[in-house]
C-alpha positions in Angstrom: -18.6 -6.8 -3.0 -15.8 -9.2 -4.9 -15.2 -13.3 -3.6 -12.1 -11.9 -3.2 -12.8 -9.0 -0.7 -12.3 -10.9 2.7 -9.8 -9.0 4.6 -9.7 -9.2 8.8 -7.7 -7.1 10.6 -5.5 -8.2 13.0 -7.6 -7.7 17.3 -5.7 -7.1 20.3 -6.8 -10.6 21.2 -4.2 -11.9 18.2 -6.4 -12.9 15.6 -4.1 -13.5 12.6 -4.6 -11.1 9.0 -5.8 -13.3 6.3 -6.4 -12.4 3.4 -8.0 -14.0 0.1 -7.1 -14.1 -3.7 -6.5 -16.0 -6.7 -2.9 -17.9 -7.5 -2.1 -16.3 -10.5 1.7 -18.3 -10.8 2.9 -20.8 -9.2 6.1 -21.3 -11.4 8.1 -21.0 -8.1 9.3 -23.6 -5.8 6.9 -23.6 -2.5 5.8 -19.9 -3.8 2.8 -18.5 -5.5 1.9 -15.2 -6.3 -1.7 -14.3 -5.2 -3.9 -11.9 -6.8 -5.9 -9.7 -4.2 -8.6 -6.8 -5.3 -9.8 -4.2 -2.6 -12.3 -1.9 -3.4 -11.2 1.9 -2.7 -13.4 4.7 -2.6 -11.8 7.5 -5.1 -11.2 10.5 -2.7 -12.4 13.0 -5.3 -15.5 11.4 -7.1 -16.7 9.1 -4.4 -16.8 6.2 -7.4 -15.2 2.8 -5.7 -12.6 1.9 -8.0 -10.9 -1.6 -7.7 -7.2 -2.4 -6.9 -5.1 -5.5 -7.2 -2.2 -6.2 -4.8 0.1 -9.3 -6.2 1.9 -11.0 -2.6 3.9 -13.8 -2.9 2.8 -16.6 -0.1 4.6 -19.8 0.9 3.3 -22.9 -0.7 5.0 -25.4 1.4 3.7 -28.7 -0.6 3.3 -27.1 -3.7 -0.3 -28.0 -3.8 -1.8 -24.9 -5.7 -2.4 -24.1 -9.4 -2.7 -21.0 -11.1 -6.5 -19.7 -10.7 -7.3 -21.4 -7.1 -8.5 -19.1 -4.9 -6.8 -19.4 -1.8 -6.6 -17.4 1.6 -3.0 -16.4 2.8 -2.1 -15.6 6.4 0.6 -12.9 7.2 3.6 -14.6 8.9 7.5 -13.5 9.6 9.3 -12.3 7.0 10.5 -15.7 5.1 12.5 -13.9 2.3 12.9 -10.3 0.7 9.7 -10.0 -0.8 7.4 -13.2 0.8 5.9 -12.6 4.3 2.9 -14.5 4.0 1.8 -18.1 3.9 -1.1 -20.3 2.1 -3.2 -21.5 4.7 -6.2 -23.4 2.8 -7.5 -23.2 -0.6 -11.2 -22.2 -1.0 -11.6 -22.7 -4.9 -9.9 -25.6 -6.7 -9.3 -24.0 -10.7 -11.4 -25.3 -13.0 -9.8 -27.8 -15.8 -9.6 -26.8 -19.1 
């Protein structure tokens, strides 16, 4: 199983849906695009076979850079295509 493969669905008692990734941009203002892989098991062949989701989250200090891994929460829709939000970051990037 990936570090990125954290996913918790959302209980009846109102746990919130995070998820985790990496930041791979953060060229927007209070935005980055995360990076999440899932492992899916093909229907035919039984082989797991690994997919990437990119979401855009709400960075609302601008604090990230691209390669952090991060987990994002899902929120209210906050613009046509962002519905989530950064709520820690796990990994700092390392400097080059």
């Amino acid at each position: 199983m990936s570090e990125q493969q954290a996913a918790t669905a959302t209980t009846a008692s109102g746990a919130e849906r995070t998820l985790t990734g990496t930041v791979v941009s953060n060229k927007m203002q209070k935005t980055i695009t995360v990076s999440v892989e899932r492992l899916v098991k093909h229907e035919r062949y039984g082989k797991y076979v690994r997919r990437t989701t990119k979401l855009l989250a709400h960075d609302e200090n601008s604090e990230c850079k691209e390669g952090d891994v991060v987990d994002i929460a899902a929120t209210r829709r906050l613009s046509a295509r962002k519905a989530w939000r950064l709520v820690r970051i796990v990994k700092r990037a390392e400097q080059v």
